[in-house]
N, CA and C atoms as an extended XYZ file, in Angstrom:
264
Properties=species:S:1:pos:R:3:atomname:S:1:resname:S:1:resid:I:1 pbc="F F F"
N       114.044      130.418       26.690 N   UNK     1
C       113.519      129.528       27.704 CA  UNK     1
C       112.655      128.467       27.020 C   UNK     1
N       112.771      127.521       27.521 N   UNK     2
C       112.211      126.007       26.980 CA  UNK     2
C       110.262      126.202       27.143 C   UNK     2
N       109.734      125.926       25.934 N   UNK     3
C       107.859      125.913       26.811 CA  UNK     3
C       107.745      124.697       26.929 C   UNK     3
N       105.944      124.675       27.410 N   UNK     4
C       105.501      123.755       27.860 CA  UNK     4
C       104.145      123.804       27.042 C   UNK     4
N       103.114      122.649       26.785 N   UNK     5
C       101.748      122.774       26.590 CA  UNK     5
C       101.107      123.173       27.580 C   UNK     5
N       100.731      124.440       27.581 N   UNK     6
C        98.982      124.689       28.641 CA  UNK     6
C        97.582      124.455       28.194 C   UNK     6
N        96.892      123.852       29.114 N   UNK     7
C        95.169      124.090       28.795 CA  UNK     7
C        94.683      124.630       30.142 C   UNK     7
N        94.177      125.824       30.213 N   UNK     8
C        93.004      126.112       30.804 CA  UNK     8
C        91.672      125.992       30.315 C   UNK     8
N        91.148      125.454       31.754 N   UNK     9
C        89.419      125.066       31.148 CA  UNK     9
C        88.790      125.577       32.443 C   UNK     9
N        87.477      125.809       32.090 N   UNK    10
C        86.499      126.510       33.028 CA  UNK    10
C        85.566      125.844       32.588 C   UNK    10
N        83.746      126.027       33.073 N   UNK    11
C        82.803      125.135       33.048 CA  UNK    11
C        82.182      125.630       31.840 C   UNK    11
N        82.365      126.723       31.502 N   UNK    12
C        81.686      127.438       30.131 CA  UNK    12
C        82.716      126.998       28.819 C   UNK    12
N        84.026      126.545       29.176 N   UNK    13
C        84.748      125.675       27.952 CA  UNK    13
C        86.279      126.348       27.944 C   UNK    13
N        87.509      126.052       27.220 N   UNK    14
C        88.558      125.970       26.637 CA  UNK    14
C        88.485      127.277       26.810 C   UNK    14
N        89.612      128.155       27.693 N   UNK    15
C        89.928      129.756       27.983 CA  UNK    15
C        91.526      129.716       27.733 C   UNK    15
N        92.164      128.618       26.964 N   UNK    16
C        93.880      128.668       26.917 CA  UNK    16
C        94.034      127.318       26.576 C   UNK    16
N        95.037      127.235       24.994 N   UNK    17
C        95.347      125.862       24.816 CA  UNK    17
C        96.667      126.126       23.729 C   UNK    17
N        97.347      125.724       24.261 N   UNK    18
C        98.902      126.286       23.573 CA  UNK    18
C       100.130      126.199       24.315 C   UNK    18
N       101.078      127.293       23.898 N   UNK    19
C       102.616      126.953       24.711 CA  UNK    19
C       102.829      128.055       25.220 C   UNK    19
N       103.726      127.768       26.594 N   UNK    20
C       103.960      128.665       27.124 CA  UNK    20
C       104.930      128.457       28.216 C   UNK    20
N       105.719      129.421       28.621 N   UNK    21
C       107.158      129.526       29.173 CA  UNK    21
C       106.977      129.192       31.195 C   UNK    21
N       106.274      129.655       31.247 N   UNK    22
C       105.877      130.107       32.904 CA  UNK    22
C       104.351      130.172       32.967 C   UNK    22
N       103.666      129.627       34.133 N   UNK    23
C       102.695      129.597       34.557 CA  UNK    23
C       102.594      130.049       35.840 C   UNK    23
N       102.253      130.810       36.627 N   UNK    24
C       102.228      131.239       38.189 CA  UNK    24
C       100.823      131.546       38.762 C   UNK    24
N       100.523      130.582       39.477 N   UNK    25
C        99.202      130.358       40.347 CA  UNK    25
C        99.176      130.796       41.772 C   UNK    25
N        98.183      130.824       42.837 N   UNK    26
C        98.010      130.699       43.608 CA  UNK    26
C        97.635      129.633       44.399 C   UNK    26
N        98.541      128.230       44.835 N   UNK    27
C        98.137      127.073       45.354 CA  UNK    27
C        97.594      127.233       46.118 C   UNK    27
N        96.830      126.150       47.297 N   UNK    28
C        96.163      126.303       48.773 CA  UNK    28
C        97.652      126.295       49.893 C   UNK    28
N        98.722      126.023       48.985 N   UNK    29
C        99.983      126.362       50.240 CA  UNK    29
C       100.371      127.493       50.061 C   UNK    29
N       100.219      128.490       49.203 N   UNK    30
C       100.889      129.782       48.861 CA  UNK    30
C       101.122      129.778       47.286 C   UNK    30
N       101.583      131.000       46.796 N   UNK    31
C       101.845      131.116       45.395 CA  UNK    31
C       102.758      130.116       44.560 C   UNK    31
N       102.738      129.693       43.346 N   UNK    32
C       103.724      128.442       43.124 CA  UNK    32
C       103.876      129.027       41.293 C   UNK    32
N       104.820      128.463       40.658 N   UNK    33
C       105.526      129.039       38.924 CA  UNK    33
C       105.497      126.998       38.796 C   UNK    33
N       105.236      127.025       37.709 N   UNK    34
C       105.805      125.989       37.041 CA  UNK    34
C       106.261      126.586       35.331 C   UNK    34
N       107.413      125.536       35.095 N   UNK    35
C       108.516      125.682       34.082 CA  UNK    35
C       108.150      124.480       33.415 C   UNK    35
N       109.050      124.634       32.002 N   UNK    36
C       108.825      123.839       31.722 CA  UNK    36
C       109.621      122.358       32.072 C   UNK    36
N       109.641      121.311       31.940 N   UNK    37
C       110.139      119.718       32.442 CA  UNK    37
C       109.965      119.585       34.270 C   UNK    37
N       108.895      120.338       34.890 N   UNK    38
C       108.526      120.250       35.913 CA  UNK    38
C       108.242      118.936       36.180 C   UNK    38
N       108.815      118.550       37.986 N   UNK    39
C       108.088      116.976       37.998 CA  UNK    39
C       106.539      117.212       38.304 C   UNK    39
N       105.817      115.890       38.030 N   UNK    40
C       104.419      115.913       38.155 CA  UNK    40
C       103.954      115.973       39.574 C   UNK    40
N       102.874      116.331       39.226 N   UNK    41
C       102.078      116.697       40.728 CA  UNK    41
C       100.927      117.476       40.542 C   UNK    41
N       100.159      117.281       41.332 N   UNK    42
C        98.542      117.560       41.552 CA  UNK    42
C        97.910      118.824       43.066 C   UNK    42
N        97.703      119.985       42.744 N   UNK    43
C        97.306      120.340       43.473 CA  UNK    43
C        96.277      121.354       43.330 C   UNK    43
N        95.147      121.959       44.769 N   UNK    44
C        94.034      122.628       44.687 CA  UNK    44
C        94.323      124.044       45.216 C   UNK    44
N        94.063      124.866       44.164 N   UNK    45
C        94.479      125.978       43.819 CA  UNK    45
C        93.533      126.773       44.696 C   UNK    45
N        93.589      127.824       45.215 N   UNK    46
C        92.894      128.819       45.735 CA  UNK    46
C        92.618      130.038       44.858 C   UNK    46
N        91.800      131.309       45.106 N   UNK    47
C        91.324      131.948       44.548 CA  UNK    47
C        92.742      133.080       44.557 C   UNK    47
N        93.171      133.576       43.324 N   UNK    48
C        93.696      134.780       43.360 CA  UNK    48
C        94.449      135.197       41.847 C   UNK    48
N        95.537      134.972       41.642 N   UNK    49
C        95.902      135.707       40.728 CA  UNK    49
C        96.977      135.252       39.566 C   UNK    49
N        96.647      135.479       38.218 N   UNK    50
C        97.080      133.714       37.286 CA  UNK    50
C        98.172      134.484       36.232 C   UNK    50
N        99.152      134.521       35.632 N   UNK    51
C        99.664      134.857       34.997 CA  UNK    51
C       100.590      134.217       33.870 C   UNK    51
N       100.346      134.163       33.235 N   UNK    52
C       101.085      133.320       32.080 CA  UNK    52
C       101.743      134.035       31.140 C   UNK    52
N       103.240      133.256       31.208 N   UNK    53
C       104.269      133.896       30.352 CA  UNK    53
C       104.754      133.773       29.258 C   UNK    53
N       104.673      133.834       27.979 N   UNK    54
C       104.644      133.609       26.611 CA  UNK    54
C       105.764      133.878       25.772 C   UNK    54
N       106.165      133.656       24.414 N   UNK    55
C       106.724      134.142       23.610 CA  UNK    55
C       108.302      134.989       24.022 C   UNK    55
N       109.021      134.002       24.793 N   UNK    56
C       110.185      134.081       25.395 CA  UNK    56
C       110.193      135.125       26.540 C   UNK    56
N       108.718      135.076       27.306 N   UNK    57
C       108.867      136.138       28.235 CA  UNK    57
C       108.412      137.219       28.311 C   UNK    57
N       107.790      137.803       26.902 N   UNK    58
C       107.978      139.092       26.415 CA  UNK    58
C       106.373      139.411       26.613 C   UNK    58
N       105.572      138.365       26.292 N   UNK    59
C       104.025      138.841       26.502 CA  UNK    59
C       103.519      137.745       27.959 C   UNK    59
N       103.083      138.783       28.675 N   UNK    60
C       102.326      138.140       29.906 CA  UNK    60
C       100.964      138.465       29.989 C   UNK    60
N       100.203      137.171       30.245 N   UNK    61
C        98.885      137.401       29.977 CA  UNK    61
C        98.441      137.222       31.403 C   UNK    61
N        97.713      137.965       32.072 N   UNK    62
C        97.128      138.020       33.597 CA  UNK    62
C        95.653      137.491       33.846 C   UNK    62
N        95.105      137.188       34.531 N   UNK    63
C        93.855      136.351       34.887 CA  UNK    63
C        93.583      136.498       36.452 C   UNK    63
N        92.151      136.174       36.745 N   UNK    64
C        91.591      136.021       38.150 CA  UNK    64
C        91.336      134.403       38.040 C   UNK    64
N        91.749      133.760       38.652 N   UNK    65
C        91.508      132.262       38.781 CA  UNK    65
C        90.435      131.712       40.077 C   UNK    65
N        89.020      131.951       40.271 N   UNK    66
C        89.057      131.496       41.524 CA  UNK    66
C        88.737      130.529       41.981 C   UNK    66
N        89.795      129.325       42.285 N   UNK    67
C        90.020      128.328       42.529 CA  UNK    67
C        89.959      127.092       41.773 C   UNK    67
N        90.251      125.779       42.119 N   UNK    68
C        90.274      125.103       41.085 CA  UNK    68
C        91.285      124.007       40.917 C   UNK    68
N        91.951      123.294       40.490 N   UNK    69
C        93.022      122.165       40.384 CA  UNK    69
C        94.202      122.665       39.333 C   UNK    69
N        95.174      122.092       39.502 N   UNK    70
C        96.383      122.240       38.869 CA  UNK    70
C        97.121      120.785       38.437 C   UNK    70
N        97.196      120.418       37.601 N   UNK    71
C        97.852      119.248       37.017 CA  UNK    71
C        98.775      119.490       36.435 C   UNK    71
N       100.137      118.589       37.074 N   UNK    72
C       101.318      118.823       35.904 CA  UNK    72
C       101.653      117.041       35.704 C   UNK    72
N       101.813      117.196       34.148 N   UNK    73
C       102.312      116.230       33.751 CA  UNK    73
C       103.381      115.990       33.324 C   UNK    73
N       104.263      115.097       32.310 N   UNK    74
C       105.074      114.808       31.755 CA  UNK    74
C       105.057      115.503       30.611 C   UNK    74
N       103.807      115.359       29.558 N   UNK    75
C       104.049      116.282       28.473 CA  UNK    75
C       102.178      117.734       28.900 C   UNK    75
N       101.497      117.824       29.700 N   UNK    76
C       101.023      118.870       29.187 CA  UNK    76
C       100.743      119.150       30.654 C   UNK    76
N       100.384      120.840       30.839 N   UNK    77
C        99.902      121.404       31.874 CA  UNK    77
C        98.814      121.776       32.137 C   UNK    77
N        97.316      121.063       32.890 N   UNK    78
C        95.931      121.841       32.922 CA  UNK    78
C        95.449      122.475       34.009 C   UNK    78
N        94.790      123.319       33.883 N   UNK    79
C        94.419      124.352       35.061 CA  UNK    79
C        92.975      124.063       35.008 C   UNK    79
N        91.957      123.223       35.676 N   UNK    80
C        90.522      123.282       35.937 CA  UNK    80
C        89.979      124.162       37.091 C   UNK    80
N        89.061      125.218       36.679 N   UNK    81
C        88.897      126.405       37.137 CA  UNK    81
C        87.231      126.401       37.250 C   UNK    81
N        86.537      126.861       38.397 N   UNK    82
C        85.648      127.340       38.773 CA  UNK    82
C        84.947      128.466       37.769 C   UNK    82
N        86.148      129.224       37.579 N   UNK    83
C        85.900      130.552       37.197 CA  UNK    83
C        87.408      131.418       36.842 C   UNK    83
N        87.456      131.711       35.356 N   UNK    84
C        88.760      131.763       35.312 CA  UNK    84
C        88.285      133.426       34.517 C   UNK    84
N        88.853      134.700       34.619 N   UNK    85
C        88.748      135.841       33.880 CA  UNK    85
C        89.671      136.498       33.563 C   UNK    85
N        90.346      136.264       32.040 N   UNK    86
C        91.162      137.110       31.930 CA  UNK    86
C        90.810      138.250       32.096 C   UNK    86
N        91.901      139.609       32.864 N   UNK    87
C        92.365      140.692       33.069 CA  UNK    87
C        92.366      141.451       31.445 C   UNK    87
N        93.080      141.122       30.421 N   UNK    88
C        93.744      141.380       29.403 CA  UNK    88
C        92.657      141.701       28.282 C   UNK    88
């Protein structure tokens, strides 16, 4: 599967900056995955449950996200977070 650049950031600093296959959030419309060559778009994330998929799938890294923005671009993906805790 094709990656993408991620950055997660929180107010205490840089919690994720690298590549990765799948991203799956909790939007304010319901749960949402972005892939990689996603079209762009901007939305405000609600509090719940973050998972990121790595290294062809094989390592998934889990998180509490609560709340926050979602940016997708052309070349990178950022997650600005309130409060972000990896699980892992």
């Amino acid at each position: 599967m094709k990656s993408f650049k991620l950055q997660i950031a929180a107010p205490d600093g840089l919690r994720f900056d690298g590549d990765c296959e799948q991203i799956s959030v909790r939007g304010i419309g319901g749960d949402l995955a972005v892939l990689a060559d996603h079209i762009p778009f901007v939305t405000a994330l609600a509090p719940g449950d973050c998972r990121i998929y790595t290294e062809d799938g094989k390592k998934i890294r889990h998180a509490h996200c609560r709340g926050g923005m979602l940016m997708v671009s052309k070349d990178v993906v950022r997650l600005l977070s309130s409060d972000f805790e990896w699980n892992d």
